[in-house]
N, C-alpha and C positions, 0 to 999 in steps of 0.2 A: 652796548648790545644792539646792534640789528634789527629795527623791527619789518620782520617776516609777514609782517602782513600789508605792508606796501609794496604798490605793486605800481610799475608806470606803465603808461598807456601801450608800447611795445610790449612788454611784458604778458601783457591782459590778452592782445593778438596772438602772442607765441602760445599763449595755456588753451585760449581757445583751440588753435591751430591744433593741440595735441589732444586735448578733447577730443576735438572731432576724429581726427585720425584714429588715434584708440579705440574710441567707442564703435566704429567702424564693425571691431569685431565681434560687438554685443549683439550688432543686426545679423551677422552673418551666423552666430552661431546659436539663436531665435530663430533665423529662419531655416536653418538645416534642421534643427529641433525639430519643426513644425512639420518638413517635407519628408523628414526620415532619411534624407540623404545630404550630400553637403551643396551645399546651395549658395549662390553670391549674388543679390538683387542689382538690383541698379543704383538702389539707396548705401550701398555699400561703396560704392564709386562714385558717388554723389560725394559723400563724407570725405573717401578720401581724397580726390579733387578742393574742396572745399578746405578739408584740414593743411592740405599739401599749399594752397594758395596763400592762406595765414604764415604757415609753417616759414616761406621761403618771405612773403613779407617781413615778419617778421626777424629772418637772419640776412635782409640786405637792407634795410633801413634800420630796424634797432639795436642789432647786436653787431651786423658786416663782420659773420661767419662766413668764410670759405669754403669749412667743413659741412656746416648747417647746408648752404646752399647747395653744391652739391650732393649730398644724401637726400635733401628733398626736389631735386630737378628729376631724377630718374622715375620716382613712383609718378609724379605730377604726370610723364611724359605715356606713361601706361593706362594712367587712370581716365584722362584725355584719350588714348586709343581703346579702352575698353568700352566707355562712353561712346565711343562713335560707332564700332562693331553694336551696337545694344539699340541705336541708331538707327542701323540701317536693317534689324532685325524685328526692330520696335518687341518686343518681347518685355513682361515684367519682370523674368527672372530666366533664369536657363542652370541648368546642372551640372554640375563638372564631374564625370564617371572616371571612373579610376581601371 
């Protein structure tokens, strides 16, 4: 039997990596809570940048997924350009109306 609870040092970067990404939508949807409308901080793109960075380490050095890499090069490549619009706006948060 397998024990599931070993886990190697790639492995540990990937969970992180998904962590973060995931939890991502815990701040975003606390903080539309809070504002009454839907809201997407900067800490939201922080996370997913952050989770995306693990994410893609961890599928070119510990797994050398092709698939993994690219599904995580595209959000990386967003998160990095929302990052930089929030930049140049310096703003803590902004609204996405509908």
């Amino acid at each position: 039997m397998p024990d599931i609870l070993h886990f190697s040092a790639w492995e540990i970067v990937g969970l992180l990596g998904a962590a973060l990404f995931s939890g991502r939508w815990i701040v975003q949807v606390i903080s539309s809570h809070k504002a009454g409308s839907p809201v997407v901080t900067k800490a939201f793109w922080l996370m997913s940048i952050s989770g995306n960075i693990l994410l893609l380490t961890y599928f070119i050095f510990g797994k050398t997924d092709k698939v993994g890499i690219i599904s995580n090069s595209f959000p990386a490549i967003l998160a990095v350009y929302n990052l930089w619009l929030l930049g140049k706006k310096s703003p803590q948060k902004y609204v996405i109306r509908g």
